[in-house]
Each structure stands twice: as structure tokens, then as C-alpha cells.
Short mmCIF file of the C-alpha atoms (twelve columns), coordinates in Angstrom:
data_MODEL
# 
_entry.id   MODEL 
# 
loop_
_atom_site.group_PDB 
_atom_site.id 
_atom_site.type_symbol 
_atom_site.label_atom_id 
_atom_site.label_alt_id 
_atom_site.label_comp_id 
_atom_site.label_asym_id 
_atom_site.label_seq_id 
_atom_site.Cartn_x 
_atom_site.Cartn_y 
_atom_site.Cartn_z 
_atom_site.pdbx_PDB_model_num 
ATOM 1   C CA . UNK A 1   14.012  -15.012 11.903  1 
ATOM 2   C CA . UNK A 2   11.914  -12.879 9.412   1 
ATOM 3   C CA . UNK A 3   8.357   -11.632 11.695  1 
ATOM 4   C CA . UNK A 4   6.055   -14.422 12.254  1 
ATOM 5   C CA . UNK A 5   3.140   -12.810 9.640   1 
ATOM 6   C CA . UNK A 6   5.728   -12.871 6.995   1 
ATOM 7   C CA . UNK A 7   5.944   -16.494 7.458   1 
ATOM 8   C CA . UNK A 8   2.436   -16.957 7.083   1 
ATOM 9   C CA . UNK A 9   3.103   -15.154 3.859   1 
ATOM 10  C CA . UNK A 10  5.430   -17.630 2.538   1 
ATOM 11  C CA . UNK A 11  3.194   -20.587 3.948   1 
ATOM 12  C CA . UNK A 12  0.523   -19.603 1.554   1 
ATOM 13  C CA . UNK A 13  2.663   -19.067 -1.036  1 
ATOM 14  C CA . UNK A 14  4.486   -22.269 -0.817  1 
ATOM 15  C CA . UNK A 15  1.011   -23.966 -0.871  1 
ATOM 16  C CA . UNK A 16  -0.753  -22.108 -3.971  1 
ATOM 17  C CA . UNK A 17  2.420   -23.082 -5.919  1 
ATOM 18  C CA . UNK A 18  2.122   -26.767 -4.930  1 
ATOM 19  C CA . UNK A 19  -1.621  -26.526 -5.602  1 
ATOM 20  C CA . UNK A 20  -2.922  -27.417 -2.472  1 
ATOM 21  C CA . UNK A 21  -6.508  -27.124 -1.859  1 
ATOM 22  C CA . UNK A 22  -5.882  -24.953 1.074   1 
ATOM 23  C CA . UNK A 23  -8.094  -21.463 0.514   1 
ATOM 24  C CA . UNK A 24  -9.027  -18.822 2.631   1 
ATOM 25  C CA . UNK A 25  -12.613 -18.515 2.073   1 
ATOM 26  C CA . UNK A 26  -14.273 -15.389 0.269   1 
ATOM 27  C CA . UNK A 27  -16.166 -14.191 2.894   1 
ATOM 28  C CA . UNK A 28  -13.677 -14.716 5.404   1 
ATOM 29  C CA . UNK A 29  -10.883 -13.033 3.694   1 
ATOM 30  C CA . UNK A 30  -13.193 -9.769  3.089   1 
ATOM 31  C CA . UNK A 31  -13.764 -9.562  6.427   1 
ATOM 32  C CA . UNK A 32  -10.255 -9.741  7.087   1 
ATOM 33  C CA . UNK A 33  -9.277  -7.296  4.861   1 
ATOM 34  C CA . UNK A 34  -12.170 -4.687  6.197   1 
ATOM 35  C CA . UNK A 35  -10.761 -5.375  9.626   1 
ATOM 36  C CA . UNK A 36  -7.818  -4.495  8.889   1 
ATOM 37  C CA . UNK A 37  -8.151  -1.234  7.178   1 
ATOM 38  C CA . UNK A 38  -10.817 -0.285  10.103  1 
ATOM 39  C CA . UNK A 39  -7.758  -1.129  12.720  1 
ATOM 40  C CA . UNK A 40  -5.388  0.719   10.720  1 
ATOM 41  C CA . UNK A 41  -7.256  3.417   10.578  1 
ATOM 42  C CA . UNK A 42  -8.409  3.347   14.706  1 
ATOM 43  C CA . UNK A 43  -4.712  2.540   15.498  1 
ATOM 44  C CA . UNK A 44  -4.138  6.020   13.810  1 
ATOM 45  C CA . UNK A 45  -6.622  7.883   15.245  1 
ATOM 46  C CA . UNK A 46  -5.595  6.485   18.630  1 
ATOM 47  C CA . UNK A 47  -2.142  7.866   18.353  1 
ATOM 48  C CA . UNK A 48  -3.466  11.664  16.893  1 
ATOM 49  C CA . UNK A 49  -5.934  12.079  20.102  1 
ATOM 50  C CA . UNK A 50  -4.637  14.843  22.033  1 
ATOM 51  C CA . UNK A 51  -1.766  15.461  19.171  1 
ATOM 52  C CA . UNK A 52  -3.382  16.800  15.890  1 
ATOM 53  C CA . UNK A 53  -2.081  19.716  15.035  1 
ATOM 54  C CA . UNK A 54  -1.886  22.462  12.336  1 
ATOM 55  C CA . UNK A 55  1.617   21.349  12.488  1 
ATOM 56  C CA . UNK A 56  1.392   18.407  10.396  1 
ATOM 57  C CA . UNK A 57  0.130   19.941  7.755   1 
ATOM 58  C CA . UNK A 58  2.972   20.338  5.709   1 
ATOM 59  C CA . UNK A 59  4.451   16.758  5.954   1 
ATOM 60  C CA . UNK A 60  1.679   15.746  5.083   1 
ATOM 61  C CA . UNK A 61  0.868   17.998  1.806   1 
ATOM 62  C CA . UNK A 62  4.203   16.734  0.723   1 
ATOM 63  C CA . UNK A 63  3.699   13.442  1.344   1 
ATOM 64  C CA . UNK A 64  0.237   13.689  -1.135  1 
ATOM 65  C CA . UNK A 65  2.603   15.223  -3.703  1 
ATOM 66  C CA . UNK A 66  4.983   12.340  -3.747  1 
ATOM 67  C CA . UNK A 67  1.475   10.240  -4.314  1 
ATOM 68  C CA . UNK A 68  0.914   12.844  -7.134  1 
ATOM 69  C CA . UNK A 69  4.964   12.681  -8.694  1 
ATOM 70  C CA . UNK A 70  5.648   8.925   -8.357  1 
ATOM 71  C CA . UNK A 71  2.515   7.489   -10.862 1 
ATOM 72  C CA . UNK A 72  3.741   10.623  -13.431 1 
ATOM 73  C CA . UNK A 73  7.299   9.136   -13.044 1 
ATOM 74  C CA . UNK A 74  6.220   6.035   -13.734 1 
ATOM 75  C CA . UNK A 75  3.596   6.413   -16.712 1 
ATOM 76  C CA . UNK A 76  6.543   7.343   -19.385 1 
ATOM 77  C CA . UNK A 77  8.891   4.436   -18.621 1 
ATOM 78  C CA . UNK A 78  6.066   2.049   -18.426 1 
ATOM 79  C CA . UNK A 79  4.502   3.465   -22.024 1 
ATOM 80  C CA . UNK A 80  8.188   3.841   -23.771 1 
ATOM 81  C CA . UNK A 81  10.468  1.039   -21.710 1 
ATOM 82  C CA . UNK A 82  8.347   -1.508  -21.130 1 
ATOM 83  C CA . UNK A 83  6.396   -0.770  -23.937 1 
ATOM 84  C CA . UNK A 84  2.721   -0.665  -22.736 1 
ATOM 85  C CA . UNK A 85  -0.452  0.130   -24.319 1 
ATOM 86  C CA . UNK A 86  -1.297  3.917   -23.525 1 
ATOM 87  C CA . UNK A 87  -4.417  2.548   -20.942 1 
ATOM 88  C CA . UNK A 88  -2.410  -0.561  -19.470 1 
ATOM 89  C CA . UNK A 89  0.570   2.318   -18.966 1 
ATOM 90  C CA . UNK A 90  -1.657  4.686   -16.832 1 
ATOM 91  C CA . UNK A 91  -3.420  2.109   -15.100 1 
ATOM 92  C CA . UNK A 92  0.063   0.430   -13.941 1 
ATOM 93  C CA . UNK A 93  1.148   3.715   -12.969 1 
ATOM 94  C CA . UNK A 94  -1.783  4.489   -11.004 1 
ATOM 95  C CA . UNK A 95  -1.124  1.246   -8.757  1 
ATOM 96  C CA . UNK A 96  2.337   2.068   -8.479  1 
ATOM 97  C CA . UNK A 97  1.438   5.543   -7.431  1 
ATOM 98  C CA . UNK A 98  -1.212  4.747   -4.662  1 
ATOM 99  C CA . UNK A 99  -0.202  2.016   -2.125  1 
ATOM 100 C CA . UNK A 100 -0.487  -1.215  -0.352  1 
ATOM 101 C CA . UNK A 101 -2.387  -1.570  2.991   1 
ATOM 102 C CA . UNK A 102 -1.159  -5.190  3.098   1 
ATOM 103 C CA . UNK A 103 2.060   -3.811  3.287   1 
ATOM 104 C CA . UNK A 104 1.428   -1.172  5.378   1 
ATOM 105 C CA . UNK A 105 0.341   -3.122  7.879   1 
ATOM 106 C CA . UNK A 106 3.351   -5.469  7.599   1 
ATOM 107 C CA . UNK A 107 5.686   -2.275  8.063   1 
ATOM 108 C CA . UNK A 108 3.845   -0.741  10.517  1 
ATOM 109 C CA . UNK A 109 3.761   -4.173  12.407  1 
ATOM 110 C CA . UNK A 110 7.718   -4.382  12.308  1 
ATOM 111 C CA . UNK A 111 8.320   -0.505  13.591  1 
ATOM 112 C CA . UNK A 112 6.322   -1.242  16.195  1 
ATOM 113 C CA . UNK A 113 8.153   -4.648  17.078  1 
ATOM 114 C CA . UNK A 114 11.509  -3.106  16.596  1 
ATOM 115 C CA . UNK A 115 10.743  0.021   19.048  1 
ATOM 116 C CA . UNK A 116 11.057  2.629   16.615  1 
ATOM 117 C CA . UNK A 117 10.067  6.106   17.124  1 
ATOM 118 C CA . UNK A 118 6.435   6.579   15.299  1 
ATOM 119 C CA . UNK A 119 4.293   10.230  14.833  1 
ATOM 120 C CA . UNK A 120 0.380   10.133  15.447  1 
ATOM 121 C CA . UNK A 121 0.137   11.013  12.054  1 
ATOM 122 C CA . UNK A 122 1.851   8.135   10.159  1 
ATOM 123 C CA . UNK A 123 -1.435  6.375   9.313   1 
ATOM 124 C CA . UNK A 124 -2.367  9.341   7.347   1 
ATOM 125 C CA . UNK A 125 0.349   8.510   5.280   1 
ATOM 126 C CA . UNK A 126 -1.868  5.434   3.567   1 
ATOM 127 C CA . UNK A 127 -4.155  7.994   2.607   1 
ATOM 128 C CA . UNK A 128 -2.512  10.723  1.551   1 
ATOM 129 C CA . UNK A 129 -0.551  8.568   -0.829  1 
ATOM 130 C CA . UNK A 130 -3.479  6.540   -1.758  1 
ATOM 131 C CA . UNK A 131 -5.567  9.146   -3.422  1 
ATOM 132 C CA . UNK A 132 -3.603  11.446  -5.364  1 
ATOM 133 C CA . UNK A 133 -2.019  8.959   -7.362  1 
ATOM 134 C CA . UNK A 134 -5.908  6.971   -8.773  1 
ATOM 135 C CA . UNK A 135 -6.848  10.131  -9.167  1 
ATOM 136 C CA . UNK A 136 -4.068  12.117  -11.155 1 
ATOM 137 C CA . UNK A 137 -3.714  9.253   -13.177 1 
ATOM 138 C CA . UNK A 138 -7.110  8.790   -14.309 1 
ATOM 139 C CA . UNK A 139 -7.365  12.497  -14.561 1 
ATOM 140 C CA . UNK A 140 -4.584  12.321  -17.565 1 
ATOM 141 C CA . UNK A 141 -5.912  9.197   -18.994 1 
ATOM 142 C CA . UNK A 142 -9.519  11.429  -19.529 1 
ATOM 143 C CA . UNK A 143 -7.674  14.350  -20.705 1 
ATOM 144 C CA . UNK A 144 -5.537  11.981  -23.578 1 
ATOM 145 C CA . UNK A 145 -8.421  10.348  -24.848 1 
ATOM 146 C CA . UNK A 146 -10.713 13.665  -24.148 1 
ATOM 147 C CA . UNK A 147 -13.133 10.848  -21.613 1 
ATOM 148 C CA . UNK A 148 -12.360 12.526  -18.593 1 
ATOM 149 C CA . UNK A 149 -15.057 12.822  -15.903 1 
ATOM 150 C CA . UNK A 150 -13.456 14.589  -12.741 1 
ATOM 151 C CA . UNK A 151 -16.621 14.516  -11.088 1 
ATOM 152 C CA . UNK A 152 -16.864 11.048  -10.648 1 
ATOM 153 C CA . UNK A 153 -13.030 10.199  -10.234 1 
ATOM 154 C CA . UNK A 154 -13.425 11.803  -7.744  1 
ATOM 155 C CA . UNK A 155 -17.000 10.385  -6.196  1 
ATOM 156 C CA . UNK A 156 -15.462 6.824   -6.463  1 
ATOM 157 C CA . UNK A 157 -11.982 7.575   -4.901  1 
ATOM 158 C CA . UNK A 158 -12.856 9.070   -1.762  1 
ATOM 159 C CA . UNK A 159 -16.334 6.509   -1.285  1 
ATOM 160 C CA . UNK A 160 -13.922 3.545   -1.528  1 
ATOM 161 C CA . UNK A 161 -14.333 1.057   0.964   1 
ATOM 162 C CA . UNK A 162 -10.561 1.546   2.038   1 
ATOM 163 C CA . UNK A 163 -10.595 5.193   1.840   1 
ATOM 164 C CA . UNK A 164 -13.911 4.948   3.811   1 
ATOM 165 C CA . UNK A 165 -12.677 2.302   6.720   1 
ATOM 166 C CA . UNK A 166 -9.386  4.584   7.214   1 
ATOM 167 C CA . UNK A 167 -10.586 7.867   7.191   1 
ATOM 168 C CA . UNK A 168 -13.548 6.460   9.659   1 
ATOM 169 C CA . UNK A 169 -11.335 4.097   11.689  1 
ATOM 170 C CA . UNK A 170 -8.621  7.731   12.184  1 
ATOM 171 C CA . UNK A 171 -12.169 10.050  13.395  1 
ATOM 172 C CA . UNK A 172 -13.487 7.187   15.484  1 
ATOM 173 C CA . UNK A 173 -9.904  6.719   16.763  1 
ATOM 174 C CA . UNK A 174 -9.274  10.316  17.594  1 
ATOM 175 C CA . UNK A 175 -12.328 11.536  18.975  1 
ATOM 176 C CA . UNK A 176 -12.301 8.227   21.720  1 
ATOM 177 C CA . UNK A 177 -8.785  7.953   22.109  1 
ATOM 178 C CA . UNK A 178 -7.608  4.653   23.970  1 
ATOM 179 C CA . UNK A 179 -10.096 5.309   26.612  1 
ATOM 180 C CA . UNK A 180 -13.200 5.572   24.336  1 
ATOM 181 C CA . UNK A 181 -11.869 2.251   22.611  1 
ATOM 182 C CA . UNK A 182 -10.761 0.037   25.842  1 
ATOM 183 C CA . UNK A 183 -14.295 -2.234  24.955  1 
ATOM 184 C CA . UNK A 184 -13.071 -3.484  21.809  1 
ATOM 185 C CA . UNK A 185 -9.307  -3.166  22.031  1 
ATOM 186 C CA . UNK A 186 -8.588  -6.544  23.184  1 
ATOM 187 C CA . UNK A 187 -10.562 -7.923  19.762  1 
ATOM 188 C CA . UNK A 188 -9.927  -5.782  17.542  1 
ATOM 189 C CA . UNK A 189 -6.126  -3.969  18.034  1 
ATOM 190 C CA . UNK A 190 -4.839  -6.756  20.307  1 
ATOM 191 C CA . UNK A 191 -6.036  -9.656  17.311  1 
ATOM 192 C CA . UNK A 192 -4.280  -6.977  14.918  1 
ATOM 193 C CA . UNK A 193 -1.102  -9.302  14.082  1 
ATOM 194 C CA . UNK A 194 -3.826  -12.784 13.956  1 
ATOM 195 C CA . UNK A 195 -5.805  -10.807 11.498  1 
ATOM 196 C CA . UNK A 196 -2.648  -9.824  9.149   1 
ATOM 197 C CA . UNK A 197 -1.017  -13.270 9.470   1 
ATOM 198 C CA . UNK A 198 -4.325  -14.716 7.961   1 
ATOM 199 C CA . UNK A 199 -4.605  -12.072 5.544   1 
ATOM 200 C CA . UNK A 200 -1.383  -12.450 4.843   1 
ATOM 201 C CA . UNK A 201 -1.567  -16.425 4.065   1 
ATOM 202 C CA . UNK A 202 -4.232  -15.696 1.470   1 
ATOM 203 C CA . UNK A 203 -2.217  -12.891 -0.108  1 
ATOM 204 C CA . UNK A 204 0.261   -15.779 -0.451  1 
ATOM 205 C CA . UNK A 205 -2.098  -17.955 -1.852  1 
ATOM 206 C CA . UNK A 206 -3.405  -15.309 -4.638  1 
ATOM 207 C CA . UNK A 207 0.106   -14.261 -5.478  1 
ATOM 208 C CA . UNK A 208 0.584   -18.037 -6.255  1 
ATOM 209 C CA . UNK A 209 -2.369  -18.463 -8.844  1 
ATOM 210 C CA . UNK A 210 -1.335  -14.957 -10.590 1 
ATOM 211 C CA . UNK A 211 2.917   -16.340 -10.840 1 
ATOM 212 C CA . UNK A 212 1.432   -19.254 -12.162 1 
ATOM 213 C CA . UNK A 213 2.327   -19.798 -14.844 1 
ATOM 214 C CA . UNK A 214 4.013   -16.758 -15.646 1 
ATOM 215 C CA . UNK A 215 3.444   -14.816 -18.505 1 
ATOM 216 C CA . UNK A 216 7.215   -14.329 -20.112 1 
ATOM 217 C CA . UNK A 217 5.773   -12.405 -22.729 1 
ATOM 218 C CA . UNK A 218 5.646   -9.649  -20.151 1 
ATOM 219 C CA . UNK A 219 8.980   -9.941  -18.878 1 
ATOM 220 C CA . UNK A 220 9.309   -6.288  -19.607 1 
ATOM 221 C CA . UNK A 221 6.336   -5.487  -17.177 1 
ATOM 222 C CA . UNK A 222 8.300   -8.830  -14.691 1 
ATOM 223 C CA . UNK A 223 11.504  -6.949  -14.510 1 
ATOM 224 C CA . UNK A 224 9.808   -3.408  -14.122 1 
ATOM 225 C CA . UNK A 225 8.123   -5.318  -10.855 1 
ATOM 226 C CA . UNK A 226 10.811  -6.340  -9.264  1 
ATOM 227 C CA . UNK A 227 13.503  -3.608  -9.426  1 
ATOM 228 C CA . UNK A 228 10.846  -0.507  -9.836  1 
ATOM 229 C CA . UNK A 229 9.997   -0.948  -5.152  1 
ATOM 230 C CA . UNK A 230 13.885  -0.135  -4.753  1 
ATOM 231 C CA . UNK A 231 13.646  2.986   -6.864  1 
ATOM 232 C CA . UNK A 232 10.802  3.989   -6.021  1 
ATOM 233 C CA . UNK A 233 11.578  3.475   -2.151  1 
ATOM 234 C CA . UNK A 234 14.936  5.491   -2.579  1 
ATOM 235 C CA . UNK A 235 12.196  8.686   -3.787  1 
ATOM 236 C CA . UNK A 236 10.585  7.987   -0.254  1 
ATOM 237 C CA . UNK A 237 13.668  7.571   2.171   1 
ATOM 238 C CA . UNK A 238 14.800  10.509  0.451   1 
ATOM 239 C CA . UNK A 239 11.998  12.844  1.113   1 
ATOM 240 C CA . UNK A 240 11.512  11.325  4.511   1 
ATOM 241 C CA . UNK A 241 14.859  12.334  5.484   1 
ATOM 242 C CA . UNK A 242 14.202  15.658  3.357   1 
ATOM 243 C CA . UNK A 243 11.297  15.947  6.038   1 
ATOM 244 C CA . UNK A 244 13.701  14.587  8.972   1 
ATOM 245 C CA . UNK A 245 11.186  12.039  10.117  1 
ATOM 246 C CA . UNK A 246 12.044  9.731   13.170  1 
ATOM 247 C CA . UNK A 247 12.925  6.449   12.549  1 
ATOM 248 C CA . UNK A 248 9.523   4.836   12.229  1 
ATOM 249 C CA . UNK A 249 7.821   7.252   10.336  1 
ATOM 250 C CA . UNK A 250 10.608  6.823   7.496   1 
ATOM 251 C CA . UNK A 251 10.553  3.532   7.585   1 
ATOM 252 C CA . UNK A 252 6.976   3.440   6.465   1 
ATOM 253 C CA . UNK A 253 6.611   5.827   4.038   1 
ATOM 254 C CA . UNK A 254 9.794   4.323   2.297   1 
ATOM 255 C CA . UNK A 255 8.436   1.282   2.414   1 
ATOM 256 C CA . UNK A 256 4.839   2.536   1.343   1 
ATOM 257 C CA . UNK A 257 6.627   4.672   -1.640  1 
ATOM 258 C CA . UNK A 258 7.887   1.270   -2.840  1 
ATOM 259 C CA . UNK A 259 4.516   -0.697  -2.785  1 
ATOM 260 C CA . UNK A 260 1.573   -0.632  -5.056  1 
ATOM 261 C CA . UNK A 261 -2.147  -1.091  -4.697  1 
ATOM 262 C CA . UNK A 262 -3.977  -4.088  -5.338  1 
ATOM 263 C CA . UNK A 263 -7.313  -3.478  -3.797  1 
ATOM 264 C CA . UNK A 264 -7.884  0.518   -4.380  1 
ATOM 265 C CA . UNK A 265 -6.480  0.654   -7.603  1 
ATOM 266 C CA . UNK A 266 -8.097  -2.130  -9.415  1 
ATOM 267 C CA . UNK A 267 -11.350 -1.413  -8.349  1 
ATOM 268 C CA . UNK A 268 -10.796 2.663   -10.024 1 
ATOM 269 C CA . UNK A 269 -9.194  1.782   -12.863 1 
ATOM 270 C CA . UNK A 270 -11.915 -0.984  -13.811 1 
ATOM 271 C CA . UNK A 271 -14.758 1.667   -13.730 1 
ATOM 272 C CA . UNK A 272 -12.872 4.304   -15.497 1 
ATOM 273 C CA . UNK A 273 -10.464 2.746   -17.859 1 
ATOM 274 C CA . UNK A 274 -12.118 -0.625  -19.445 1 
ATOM 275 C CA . UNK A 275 -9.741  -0.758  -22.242 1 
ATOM 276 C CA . UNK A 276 -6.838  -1.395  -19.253 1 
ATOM 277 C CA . UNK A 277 -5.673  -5.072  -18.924 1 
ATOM 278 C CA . UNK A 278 -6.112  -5.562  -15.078 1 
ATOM 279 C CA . UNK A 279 -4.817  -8.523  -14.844 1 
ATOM 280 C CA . UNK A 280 -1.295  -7.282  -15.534 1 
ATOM 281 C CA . UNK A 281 -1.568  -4.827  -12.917 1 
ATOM 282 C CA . UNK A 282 -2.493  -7.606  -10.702 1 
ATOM 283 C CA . UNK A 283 0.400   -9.635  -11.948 1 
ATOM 284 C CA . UNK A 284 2.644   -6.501  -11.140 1 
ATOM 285 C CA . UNK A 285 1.260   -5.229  -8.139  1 
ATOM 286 C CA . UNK A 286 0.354   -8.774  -6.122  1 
ATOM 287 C CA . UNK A 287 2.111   -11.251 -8.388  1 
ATOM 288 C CA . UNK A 288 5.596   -9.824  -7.868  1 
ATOM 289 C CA . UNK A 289 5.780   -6.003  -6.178  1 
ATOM 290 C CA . UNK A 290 3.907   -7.410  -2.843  1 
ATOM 291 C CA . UNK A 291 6.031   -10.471 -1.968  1 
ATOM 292 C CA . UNK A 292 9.365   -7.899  -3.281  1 
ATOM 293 C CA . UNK A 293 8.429   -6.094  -0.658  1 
ATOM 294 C CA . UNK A 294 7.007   -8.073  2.262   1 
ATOM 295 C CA . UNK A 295 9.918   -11.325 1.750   1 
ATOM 296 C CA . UNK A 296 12.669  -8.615  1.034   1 
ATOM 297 C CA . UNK A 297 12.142  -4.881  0.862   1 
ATOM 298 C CA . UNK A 298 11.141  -4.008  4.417   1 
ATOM 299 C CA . UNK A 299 14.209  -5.633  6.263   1 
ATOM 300 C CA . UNK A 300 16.623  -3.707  3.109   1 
ATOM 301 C CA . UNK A 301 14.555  -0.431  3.447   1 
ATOM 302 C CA . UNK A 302 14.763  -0.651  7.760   1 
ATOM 303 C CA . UNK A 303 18.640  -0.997  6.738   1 
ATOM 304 C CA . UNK A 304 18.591  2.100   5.140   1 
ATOM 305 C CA . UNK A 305 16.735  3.824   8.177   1 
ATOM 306 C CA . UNK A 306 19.058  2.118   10.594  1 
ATOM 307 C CA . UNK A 307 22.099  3.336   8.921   1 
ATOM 308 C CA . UNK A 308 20.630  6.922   8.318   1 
ATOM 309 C CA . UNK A 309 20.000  7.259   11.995  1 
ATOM 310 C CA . UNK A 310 23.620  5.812   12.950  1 
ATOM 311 C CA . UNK A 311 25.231  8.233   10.702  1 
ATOM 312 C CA . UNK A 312 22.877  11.421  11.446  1 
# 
């Protein structure tokens, strides 16, 4: 049986595309979603107290350059293959560069259910990934179309809420440590798995109303969705292994090489590229990348990792 949030997944799913009435209020499901970046990121900074070290570095500068290559690897087939305007190309790319925390969490939810070996530093993956790829992408959009304002790229990429509730959630984590955080740990990282199943029913609810109908003059862009998190998750396994991660660790940033943003992203490319049709990214990223990954990817990608590790 597929993990119980995944269910919850298809629940909601199942329900937006037999129109139920069923919805996850607004206010409810943003403070889901800030909950769960905040535990993500305390959850990471739990596991670096007492373990940071200049040591990481390196794994994780490449791991930002993968968030750098994958959007530039994208942008051409999207412009030339699936045939996209030059904005709606660079703004697809830049969601398929940075990541999904929905999906991170789902990952990172079935390492740790399935025992496998995790470093303190895999949370910093979300954010190393995260950033380069908004940024790089809007960077080139700017210098195309000579609009380019690095200054405030920048400004709104690292004040994001999610690049905000990480990075705080890792420096709260780490300077406490599971000592500091014993108060709240009960609420907040034991109800970690009741906050992403909820989550998790409304992302199957929104996926729903953007499927619905589809759009089959996009079926370029459709296709592109759904075969674009295998290739790009074979670019992650392989520089995971290239960086002889444990089990866990290349599990998720396979799996988080193969996703695409839909909370981050959108909210970037709106300010800084208003020609870009967002709603296709959405349709992409949420409509048809997300449930790729969550229904099918992560049990094919912790294949890959399981085989890796029985042949290594």
C-alpha cells in the first residue's frame, strides 16, 4: 500500500474531479503550507546541530549548480520542442529548475519510513535548488529583452516566504537542537505527517480544477509534464551517486531534481515576467508534474536507489 499521505492525495483528487464541494479552506490551507515549510526547515536544523561542517560545502555548491544547469536545459526544448513563447519558455523552465516542497516533504516522509540513511544537511537541498534556478532564469529573461533588474531578483528570491520559513526553521533548528525544541515537538514535528496529509488533500483538490478540462491545445507542454520528472530525475540520481550520497540523501534530491515549483516560482515569475502565461506553468507544474511524482515517481526513483545500493 502506497504511504497513507499519498492517499489523501488521491482522495482529493478523486473528489475535485467529481466536483464535490469538499474544499480546504484558504486560510487553513496557508497555514498548512507555512507549517510545513517552518517544520521542514526545523527538522533540518535539528539534524545539522552538532554536525555542520565546512565539509558540506561542496555537495552542496554542486547541488546549487544542478539548480543553475537543469532550468538552462530546459529553456531550449521548451522554446524550440514544445514550441513556447520566449517568456512562457523561461518561466516554465524556472519552475522546472527550482523545486517542490510538497514533494519534498512526501520524499522526505518515505526515507524516513523506509529507514534509509539521511545527512543533516539534506534539507538544505530544498534551498539550494530552489534559488538558483528563479533566479538564473529571470536573470536571462532581463538580459534577452534588455529588462533585467538583478537587484531586485534577487530582493524577492531570498525574502520569499518559503525561502524565509526554511532558512529560519534550519537556524532555529540548529542553534536549539532537539533539546531547545522538546516544547513544541509533539505539535509541530510529531503532527508533521497530519499536516502533509491535509496539505496534501488540497493539492489534490487544486490539481483537479487545473486538469479540468484539459487544455489539448497544449499537449506539447502535457507530454513535456509527464515524461520531463524521469529525465530530469536521472540528472539527479546521477550526480547523487557522482557525490556517493547514502541512500536517503539520493533519494531526495532525485526525487527533488524531478519536481517543479508551484508556490516559489509563480509568485517570481508574476512580478518579473508579466508577459508569462502562469497558468500553464501551473497546469505543468501542479496539474500534471506533482501527482507524476507523488502517485508514481517516488516509489520508481526509491527503485533506482534500492538497486544502486544492491549493486554498489
Amino acid at each position: 500500500m502506497p504511504d497513507i499521505v499519498i492517499a489523501f492525495f488521491a482522495f482529493g483528487l478523486v473528489a475535485g474531479l467529481l466536483k464535490s464541494d469538499l474544499k480546504v479552506p484558504q486560510s487553513i490551507y496557508e497555514t498548512l503550507s507555512i507549517l510545513l515549510m517552518l517544520v521542514l526547515g526545523l527538522k533540518g536544523g535539528m539534524a545539522l546541530h552538532g554536525q555542520a561542517s565546512l565539509s558540506m560545502l561542496p555537495d552542496l555548491l554542486s547541488v546549487a549548480a544542478m539548480g543553475i544547469a537543469l532550468p538552462l536545459l530546459c529553456y531550449p526544448l521548451l522554446r524550440c520542442a514544445v514550441r513556447l513563447t520566449n517568456a512562457d519558455a523561461v518561466s516554465i523552465a524556472a519552475h522546472y529548475g527550482s523545486v517542490s516542497a510538497g514533494t519534498f516533504a512526501v520524499v522526505l516522509a518515505l526515507a524516513e519510513k523506509s529507514g534509509l540513511v539521511l545527512l543533516p544537511e539534506t534539507t538544505l537541498y530544498l534551498v539550494m535548488l530552489e534559488l538558483p534556478a528563479i533566479v538564473v532564469m529571470l536573470g536571462l529573461y532581463g538580459a534577452l529583452t534588455q529588462q533585467g533588474k538583478q537587484g531586485q531578483i534577487w530582493r524577492e528570491a531570498l525574502t520569499s516566504r518559503g525561502v524565509l520559513l526554511l532558512g529560519g526553521g534550519v537556524l532555529i533548528g540548529y542553534l536549539y537542537g532537539p533539546e531547545g525544541l522538546a516544547p513544541i515537538e509533539p505539535a509541530l514535528i510529531g503532527g508533521f505527517k497530519t499536516m502533509l496529509a491535509l496539505f496534501l488533500l488540497e493539492m489534490g483538490l487544486c490539481t483537479a480544477k487545473v486538469c479540468h478540462p484539459l487544455p489539448w491545445a497544449y499537449w506539447r507542454l502535457m507530454v513535456f509534464a509527464a515524461l520531463a520528472p524521469f529525465a530530469l530525475a536521472t540528472i539527479g540520481f546521477g550526480i547523487g551517486v557522482w557525490l556517493n550520497l547514502p541512500a536517503g540523501s539520493l533519494l531526495v534530491l532525485t526525487t527533488l531534481a524531478a519536481s517543479s515549483s508551484y508556490i516559489a516560482a509563480p509568485a517570481a515569475v508574476r512580478a518579473s515576467i508579466p508577459d508569462a502565461n502562469i497558468g500553464l506553468a501551473m497546469l505543468a507544474s501542479l496539474g500534471i508534474t506533482f501527482p507524476v511524482n507523488v502517485l508514481l515517481g517516488v516509489h520508481i526513483y526509491q527503485g533506482w536507489v534500492e538497486a544502486w545500493m544492491v549493486a554498489a
